[in-house]
N, C-alpha and C positions, 0 to 999 in steps of 0.2 A: 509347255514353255510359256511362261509372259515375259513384256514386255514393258519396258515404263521410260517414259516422253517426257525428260527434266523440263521442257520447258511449259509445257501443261500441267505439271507440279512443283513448280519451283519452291524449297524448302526456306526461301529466306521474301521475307514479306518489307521487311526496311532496313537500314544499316544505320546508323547515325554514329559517325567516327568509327570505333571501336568496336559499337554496340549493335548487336544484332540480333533482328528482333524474327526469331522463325515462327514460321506455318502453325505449331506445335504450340505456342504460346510460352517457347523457354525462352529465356533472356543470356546472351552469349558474350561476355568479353572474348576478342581474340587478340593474340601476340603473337608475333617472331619470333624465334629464339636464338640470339647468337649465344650459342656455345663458344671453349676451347678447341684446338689444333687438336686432332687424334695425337697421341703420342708423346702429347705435352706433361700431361698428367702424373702425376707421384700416387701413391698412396694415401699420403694427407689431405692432399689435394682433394681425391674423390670425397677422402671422409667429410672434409670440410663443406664439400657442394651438400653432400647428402645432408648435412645439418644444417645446411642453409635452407635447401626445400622443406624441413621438415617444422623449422621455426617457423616457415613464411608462413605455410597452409592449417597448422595444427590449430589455429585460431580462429580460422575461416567457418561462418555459420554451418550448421547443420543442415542437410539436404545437400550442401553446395557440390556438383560434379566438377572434379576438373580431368582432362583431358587430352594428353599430351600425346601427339602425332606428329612421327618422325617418318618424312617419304623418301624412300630412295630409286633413283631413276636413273637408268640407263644413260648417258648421251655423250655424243661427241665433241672430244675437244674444240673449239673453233678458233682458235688461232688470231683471231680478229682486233685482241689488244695486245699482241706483241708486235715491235715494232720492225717494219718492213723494205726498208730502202735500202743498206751496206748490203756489201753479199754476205757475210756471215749473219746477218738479219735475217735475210733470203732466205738461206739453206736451213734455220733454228723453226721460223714460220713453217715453212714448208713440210720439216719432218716432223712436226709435232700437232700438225692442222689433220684432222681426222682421229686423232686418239681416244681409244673409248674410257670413259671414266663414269664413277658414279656420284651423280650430282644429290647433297644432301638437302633436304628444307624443313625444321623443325617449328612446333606450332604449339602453340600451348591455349587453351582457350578454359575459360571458368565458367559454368553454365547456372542461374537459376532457375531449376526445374519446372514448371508450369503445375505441374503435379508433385508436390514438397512433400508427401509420403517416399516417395522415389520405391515403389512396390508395380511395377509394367507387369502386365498379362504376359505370358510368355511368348506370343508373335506379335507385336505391334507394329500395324502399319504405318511407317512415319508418313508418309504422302495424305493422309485420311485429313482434312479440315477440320478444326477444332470447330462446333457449333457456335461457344458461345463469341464474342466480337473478340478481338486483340486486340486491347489498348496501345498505342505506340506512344503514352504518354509517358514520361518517369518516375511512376508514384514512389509513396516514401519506402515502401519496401524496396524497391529494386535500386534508389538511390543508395539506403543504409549498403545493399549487396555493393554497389562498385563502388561504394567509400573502401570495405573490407579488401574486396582486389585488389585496389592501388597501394594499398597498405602491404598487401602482400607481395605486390612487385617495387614496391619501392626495396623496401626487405633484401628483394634477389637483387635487383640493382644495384645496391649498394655492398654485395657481398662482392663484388665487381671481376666475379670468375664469371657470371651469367649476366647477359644481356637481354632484358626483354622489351619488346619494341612493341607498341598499338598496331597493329592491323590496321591500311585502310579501303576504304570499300572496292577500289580498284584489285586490291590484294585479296577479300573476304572473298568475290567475284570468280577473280582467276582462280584458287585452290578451289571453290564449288566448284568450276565449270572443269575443273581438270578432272575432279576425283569422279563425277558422275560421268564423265565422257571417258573414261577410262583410260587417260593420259594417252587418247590418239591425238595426235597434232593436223591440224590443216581442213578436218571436217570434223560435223556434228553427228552424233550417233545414238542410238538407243540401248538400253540396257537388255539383252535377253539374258533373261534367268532360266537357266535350263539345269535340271538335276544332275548331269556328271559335272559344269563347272557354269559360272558365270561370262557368258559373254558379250563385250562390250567395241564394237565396231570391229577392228585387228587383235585385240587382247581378250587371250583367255585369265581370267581368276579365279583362285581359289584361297581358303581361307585354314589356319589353323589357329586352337586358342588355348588360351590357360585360363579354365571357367569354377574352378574348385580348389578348394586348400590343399587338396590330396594332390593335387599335379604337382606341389613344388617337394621337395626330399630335405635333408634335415637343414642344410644352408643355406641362406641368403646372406651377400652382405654388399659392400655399397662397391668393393672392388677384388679382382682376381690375378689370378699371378699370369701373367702372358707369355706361354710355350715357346714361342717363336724368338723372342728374345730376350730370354732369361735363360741363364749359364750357373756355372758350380760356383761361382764367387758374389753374384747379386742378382735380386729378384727385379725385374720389368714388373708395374702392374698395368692392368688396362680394367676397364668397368665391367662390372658383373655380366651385362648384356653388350659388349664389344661385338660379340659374334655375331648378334644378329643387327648389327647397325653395319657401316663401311664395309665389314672384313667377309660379308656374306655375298657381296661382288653380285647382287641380283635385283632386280625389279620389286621392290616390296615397300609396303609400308606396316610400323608399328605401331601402332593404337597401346597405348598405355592410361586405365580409366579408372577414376577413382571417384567413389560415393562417399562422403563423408557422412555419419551416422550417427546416432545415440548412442555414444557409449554405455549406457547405464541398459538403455534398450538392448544393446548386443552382446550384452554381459548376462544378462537375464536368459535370453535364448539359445546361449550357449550353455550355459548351467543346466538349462533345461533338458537339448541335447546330450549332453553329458550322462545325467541323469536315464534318458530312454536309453543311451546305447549301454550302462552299466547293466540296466535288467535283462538287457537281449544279447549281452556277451559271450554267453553260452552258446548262442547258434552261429558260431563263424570267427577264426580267427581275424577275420575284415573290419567288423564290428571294435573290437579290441584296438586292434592298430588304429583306426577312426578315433576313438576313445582318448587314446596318449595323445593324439594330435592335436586335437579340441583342449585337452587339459592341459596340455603344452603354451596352447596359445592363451588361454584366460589364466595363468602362472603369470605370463608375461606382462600380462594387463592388470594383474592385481599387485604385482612388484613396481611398476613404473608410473608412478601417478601425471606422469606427462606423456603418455602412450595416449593414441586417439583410434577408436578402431573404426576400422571404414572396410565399404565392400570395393573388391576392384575386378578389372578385368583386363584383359591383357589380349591382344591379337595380333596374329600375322597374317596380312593380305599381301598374296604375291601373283605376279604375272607373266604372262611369258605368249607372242605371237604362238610359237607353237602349244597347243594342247598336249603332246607328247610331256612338254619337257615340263610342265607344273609337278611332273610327279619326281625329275632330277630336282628340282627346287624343295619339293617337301622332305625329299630324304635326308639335304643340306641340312635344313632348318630343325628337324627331327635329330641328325647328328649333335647343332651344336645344343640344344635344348637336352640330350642326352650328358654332353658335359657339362652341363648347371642342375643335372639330377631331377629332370623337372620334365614330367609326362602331359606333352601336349594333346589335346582335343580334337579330333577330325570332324566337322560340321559336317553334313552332306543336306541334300537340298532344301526344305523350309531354312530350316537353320541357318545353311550357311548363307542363303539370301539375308537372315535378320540380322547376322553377323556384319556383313559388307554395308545395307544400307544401314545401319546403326551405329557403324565408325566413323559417322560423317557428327562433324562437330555439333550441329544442331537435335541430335536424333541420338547425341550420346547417352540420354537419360533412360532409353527406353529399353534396358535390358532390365531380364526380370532376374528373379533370386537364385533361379537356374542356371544361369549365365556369371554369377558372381562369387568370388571364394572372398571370406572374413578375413581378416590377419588384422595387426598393428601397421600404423602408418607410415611408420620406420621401417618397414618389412618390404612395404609394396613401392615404397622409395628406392628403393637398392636394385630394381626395375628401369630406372630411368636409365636412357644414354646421355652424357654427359658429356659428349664432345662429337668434333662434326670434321667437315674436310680442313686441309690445310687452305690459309686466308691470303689472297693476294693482297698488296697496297699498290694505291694508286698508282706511285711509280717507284722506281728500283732496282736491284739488280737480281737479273731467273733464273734461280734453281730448278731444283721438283720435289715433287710432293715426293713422302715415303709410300701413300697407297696405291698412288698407279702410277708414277712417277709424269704425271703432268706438273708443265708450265706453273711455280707460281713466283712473283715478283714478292719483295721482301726490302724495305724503304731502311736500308741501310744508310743514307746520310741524314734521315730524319732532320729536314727545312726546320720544323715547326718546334722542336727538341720535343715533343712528348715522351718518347721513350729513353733519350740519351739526350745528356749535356754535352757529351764529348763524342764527335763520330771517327775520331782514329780507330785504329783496327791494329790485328796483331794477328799472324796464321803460324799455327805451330804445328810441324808434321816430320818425321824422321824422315831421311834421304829416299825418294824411289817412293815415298806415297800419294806422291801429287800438289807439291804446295806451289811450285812455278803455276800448274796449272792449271791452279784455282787462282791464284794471282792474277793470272793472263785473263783470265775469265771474269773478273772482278772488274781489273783496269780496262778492259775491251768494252765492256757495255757502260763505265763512265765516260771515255771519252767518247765514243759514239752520243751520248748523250747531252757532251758539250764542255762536261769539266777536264782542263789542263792537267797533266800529269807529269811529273817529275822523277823519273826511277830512278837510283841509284844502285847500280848494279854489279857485283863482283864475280858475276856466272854467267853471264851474254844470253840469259832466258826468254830475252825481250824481244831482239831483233823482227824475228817472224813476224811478228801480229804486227809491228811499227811498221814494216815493209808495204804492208796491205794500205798505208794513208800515206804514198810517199810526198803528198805535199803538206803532210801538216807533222811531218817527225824530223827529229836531227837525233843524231847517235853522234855522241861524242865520246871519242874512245883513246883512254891513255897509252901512249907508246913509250916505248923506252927513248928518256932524253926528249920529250917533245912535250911543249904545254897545251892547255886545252883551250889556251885565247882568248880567257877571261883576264881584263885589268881590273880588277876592284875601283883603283883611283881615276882612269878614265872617266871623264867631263866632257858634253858636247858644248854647254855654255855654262854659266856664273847657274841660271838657275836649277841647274841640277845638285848645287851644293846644298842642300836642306839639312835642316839640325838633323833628320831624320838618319840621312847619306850621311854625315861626321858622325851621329853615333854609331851606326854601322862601320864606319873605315875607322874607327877609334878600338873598337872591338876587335875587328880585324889586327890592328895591329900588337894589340896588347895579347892577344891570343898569340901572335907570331912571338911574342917578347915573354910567353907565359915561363912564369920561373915556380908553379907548381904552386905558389899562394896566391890567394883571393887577392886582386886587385880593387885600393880606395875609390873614392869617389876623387880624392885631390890628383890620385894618379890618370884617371881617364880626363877630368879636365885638363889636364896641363899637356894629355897626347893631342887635344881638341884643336888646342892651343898651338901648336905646332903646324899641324894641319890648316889653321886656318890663316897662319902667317906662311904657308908652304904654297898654297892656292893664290895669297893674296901676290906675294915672290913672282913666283913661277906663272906664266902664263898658260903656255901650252906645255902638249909631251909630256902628260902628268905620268906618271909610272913608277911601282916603289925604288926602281933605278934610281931615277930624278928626285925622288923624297931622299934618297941614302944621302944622294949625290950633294943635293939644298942643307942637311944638318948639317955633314962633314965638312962643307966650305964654311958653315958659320957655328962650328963647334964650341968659338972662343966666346961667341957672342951673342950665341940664340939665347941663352937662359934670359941673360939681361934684357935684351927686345923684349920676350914674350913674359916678362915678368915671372918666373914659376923658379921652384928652389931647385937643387939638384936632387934634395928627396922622392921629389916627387916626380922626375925625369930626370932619367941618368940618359946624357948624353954618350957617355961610355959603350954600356949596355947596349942601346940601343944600335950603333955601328958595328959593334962585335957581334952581336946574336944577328943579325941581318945582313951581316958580311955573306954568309952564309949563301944568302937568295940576289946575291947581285955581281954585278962584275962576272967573275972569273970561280965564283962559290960555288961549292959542291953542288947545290938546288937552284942555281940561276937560271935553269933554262926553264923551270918550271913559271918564272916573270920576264922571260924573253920577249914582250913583245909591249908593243908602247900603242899600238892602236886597241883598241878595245872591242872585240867579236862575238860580243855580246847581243848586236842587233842579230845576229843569223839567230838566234834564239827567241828571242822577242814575239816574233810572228809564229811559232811553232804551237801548237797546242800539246806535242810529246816531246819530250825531252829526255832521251836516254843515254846517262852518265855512266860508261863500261869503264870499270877499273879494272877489270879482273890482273891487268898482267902485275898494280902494285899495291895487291891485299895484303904482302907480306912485308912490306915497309912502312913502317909507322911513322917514319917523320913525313914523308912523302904523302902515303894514304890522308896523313893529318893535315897536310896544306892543301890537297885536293878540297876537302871537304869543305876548309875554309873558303875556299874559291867558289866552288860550288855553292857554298850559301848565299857569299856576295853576289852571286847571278840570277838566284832567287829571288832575293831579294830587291832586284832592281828589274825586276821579270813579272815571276809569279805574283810577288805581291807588293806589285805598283797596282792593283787595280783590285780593289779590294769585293767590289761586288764580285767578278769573274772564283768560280768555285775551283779551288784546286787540290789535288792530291800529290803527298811526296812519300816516297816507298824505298825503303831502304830493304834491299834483296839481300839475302847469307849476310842477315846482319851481325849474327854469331861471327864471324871473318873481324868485322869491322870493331867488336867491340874488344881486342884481345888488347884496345889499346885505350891508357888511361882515358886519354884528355875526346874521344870518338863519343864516350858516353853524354860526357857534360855538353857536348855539342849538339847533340842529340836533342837533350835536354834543351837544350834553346830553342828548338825548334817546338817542339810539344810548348814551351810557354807562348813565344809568339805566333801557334796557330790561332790561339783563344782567338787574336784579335781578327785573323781574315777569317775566310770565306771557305775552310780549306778542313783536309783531313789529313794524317799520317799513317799509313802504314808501316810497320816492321813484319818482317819474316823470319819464324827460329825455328829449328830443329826441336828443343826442348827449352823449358819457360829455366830450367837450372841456367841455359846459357847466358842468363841476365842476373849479373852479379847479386847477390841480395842485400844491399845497400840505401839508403835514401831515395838517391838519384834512382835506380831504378823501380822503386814503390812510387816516385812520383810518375813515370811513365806509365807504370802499368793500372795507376790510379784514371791518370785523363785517357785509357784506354779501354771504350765501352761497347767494344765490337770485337767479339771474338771467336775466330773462327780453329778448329780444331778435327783435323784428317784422324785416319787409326795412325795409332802406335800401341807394339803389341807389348814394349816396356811401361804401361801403366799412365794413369792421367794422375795420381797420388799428387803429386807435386803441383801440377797445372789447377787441381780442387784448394791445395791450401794457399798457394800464391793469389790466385783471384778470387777465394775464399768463397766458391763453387759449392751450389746445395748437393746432397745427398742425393736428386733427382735427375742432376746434373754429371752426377760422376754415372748413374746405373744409363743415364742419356749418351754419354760417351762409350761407356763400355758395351752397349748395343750395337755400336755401328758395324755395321757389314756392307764389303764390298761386291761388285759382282763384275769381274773383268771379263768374262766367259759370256756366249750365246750370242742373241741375237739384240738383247739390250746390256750392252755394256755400262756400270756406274759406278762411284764412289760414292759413297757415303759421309757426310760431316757435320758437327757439333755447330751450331750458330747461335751465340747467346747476342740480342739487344737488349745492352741494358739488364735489364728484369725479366725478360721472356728468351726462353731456349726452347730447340728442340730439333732433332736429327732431318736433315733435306739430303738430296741427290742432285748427286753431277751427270747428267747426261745429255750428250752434244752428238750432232749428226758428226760426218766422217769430216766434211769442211772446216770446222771448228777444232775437232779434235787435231788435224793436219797443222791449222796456224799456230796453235798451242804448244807442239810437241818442240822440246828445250834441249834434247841429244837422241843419239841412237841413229841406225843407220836410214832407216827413215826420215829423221827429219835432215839430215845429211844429200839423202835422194831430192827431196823436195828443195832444198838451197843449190843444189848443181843445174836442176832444171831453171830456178831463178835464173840464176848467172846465165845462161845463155837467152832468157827472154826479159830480164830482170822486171818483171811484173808475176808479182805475188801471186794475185788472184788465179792467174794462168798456170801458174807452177802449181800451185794445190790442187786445181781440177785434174791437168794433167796425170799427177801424180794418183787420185781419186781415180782416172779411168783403167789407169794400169793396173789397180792394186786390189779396188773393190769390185 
């Protein structure tokens, strides 16, 4: 057994930025690598990354190693940036704080060899002191080297699927001090190399590889079809090496290493080999199959004059506390290496020692010709993993990942607009698949988070979750025969009249007067006009009563006061289509009231408008809305900094009526100007007429979220003109109502970027969410007699769970 003391060897002698200068005399750029989302990916996608890597490096001097190690680790979720004060905060923290997940960190580093043969003895100890001195100066050779790297990642940068970041010495630091301390955390430890395995403090290691051109079978390519979910109608792809990144669920790292070489030199000695194994063909069909393979691969390289051959090498180091279970982990790895047809290499002791300390970035150059198989550089690219875990932002609303369904936040109103100009949103889900309760879940952690909410609601989905803030909700709910206590014209003094307040009560009233044609501009001045001799008249008791009541007494004689023709105001009209909402009129009780009740609203941060009982009355439903806006608009957006959301629920119901759309429609134009977003919710994208009007909403809507439906996404791909990767992205989703993790599954496109997340909520959340059935029925009886929410859902929770 020995034993080796990283800090009596320490393999890195300077750092400068980037640059690091080892023991060994190699010169080392290092990078980060922010890859894509697993899952995110198409087929083009992959092929396009792989021709990015393959431009960048193909040009890269001779000798040049590069490097790429991808480490995946074990660890626990920590809960630490979700937020912690509401009880439904409480209960989200709490059951999601210990969940095991595998943390990804990819690296990519460029090495100029010390020795630019790149020919190592077959055991080289990297710890041995180079004799002669190491310059830490930057002579011109190693400056021309990192002009060519930057060149190269400027390259990736700019293909803008891959991110690569400089290392800084705090970073070069920590990955040394993790990979030789054998990622124990909390103490420093020594390496014992012992012949059944390596080990290092609490971790056993061991090592497998792909060190020859014979290990790989007749395909490689840069992406595969993924089992899991792909179906009889469309292919899922994932990267050639998916399985042994994230989806191997195990303690390991991938070393993927690449020699760039003389082509002309590697062509030569292939020939050469060529040549020996034809004369010796005779003794062994092995020899033969050797033969095709060599001659397979120099075909390749005499067709392709932008082919670059290099040597590579490829390893898996994996660990595991127990020594038992490295050999459950090799048979994993050996599995999925069996499905890419590709025979890996079992080290056992010298070996696998040079193997392990030789995957360390600085020490990559020193595998010898034994350790390396030839191919094209296209070949050993289609090796990389090209994506990594799912990516929180800063802040937002928390779903889960698809691979272990941990926490990640997803900056759906996008402050800064990077991804989206417009942050409206639109959830589209067939009846019974969950869109209340994605909703609930959406609107729950914006206003926890401070922005105003405005629902508009024809199905009472809401109440639940509103109950749990009862001093910051009002529900206002339409009765038969009873108004909602909104005056539009109500004034508390002269200055609340602003041109702003007349263009809105001008609107208002021309909407109430709509006769199905686009009203002029001469027509809204001259209602202005009326208005503002109706205000200057009348002192108090403003109400469209007292407006009816102010024309009709000076029917003979307003035109001539306010100067306007009768074209352009029909005093007529006007008394007759408004007779209607006054006096003794069919719709009067809906302006029954002269005080204006609009401050109970004012101070509220939720606002839930239940129509349900008159979704099927269109003149009615149509002056609600009007109403509704007028309170908006002297509400929500009196205060233009303050962020707010208006969500219209079963808005399929709402839209069965002409003049509901265009209304709509006003509201998508004058978000632009707040601080604010819009919601709709449909059943299917058909239930939005295909018209103008609704291309203009579904244009300013850049947020879009999409549950299963087992009738097809066909329509929902050509409406929002949804990629190729985006429809096999929907057509993957699977739910999981069963066991002991229950979740949905669902499509989330921002903007430009999609990709399938999960819904899963401890039982708290799920209790506030639920919108019928006899459970959440249970949990509103227990309200009623304690009428605190919070109480009712535990309760409920002890009886049930």
């Amino acid at each position: 057994m020995k034993k080796l003391n990283l800090s009596a060897y320490h393999p890195i002698i300077d750092i400068q930025d980037n640059i690091i200068f080892a023991n060994n005399g190699n010169v080392v750029l290092g990078y980060k690598v922010d890859s894509p989302e697993i899952y995110c990916l198409s087929e083009k996608d992959f092929e396009d990354m792989h021709g990015s890597w393959f431009q960048a490096f193909k040009s890269l001097p001779t000798s040049t190693v590069i490097h790429k190690q991808d480490i995946y680790k074990k660890d626990e979720y920590s809960a630490d940036k979700l937020p912690n004060s509401t009880f439904l905060q409480r209960a989200t923290n709490s059951y999601f704080k210990g969940r095991e997940y595998l943390v990804h960190s990819s690296y990519l580093y460029f090495i100029l060899p010390n020795n630019k043969a790149l020919n190592a003895a077959k055991f080289t100890n990297p710890f041995r002191k180079v004799e002669k001195g190491i310059s830490k100066e930057l002579d011109t050779n190693v400056q021309e080297f990192i002009g060519s790297v930057k060149d190269a990642v400027s390259f990736i940068n700019n293909s803008r699927k891959v991110a690569l970041k400089p290392l800084n010495e705090s970073e070069i630091l920590n990955v040394c001090d993790a990979y030789f301390n054998g990622f124990n955390e909390g103490f420093d430890t020594d390496i014992q190399l012992k012949k059944e395995n390596i080990e290092i403090g609490n971790n056993h290691f061991d090592v497998l590889a792909v060190n020859s051109e014979l290990c790989f079978g007749d395909v490689v390519q840069s992406s595969k079809t993924n089992d899991k979910f792909t179906s009889d109608d469309f292919v899922f792809h994932q990267g050639f090496m998916d399985g042994l990144g994230l989806n191997l669920n195990e303690n390991h790292i991938l070393n993927q290493i690449i020699y760039l070489d003389d082509k002309h030199k590697w062509r030569k000695l292939l020939d050469k080999k060529i040549e020996e194994l034809s004369k010796s063909s005779n003794f062994g069909t092995q020899n033969k199959v050797i033969q095709k393979k060599i001659e397979a691969i120099v075909a390749k390289i005499n067709e392709d004059d932008s082919s670059r051959i290099i040597r590579g090498h490829l390893n898996i180091i994996f660990w595991s506390q127990e020594a038992q279970q490295l050999c459950t982990i090799a048979s994993k790895i050996k599995t999925e290496f069996k499905e890419l047809d590709i025979v890996p290499y079992y080290p056992k002791g010298e070996e696998r020692k040079n193997y392990f300390l030789n995957s360390y970035c600085c020490f990559s150059s020193n595998f010898s010709n034994e350790d390396l198989y030839v191919t094209d550089l296209k070949h050993a690219l289609c090796l990389y993993i090209n994506n990594t875990n799912y990516k929180s932002d800063a802040t937002g609303i928390l779903f889960n990942d698809r691979q272990h369904n941990i926490p990640v936040l997803k900056d759906v109103w996008d402050e800064k607009k990077k991804r989206i100009k417009a942050r409206n949103f639109a959830i589209f889900a067939p009846t019974g698949e969950g869109k209340s309760f994605l909703a609930n879940n959406i609107l729950r952690q914006y206003f926890e988070d401070g922005v105003r909410l405005v629902i508009i609601d024809l199905g009472g989905s809401y109440s639940k979750f509103a109950k749990l803030y009862p001093d910051d909700h009002i529900i206002l709910r339409y009765e038969q025969g009873k108004n909602l206590g909104i005056n539009p014209f109500y004034i508390s003094n002269e200055s609340d009249l602003t041109p702003e307040r007349l263009e809105d009560l001008a609107v208002f009233i021309l909407e109430l007067l709509a006769s199905g044609k686009e009203t002029t501009k001469a027509e809204e001045v001259a209602v202005k006009k009326v208005l503002l001799h109706y205000y200057a008249t009348v002192r108090t008791g403003h109400s469209l009563a007292t407006l009816y009541q102010f024309v009709d007494a000076k029917k003979d004689i307003l035109m001539e006061e306010i100067k306007v023709r009768e074209t352009h105001f029909s005093v007529y009209n006007f008394l007759h289509i408004l007779s209607e909402y006054v006096d003794n009129g069919l719709y009067s009780f809906l302006f029954h009231v002269s005080e204006d009740q609009t401050y109970k609203i004012e101070d509220k941060r939720m606002i839930v408008f239940e129509l349900d009982e008159v979704k099927d009355n269109k003149e009615i439903l149509s002056v609600m809305l009007k109403l509704i806006k007028s309170a908006i608009q002297r509400t929500i957006w009196r205060n233009k900094a303050e962020k707010g959301i208006i969500l219209f629920d079963e808005f399929a119901k709402q839209l069965k009526f002409d003049n509901v759309l265009e209304s709509v429609e006003f509201y998508y134009q004058a978000i632009r100007k707040q601080n604010g977003a819009i919601g709709i919710i449909l059943q299917s994208i058909n239930q939005l007429p295909n018209n103008s009007t609704s291309a203009s909403i579904l244009e300013n809507t850049q947020v879009i979220y999409s549950l299963n439906n087992e009738k097809g996404y066909e329509e929902l791909k050509n409406r929002l003109s949804l990629s190729s990767h985006d429809l096999n992205q929907l057509k993957s989703i699977r739910n999981n109502l069963t066991g002991e993790r229950k979740y949905t599954e669902m499509f989330i496109k921002i903007g430009k970027e999609s990709n399938i997340f999960r819904l899963e909520v401890p039982n708290e959340v799920y209790a506030a969410y639920l919108t019928d059935g006899k459970e959440s029925e249970a949990i509103m009886a227990i309200y009623e007699e304690t009428q605190n929410m919070e109480t009712a859902i535990n309760e409920f929770i002890e009886k049930n769970y």
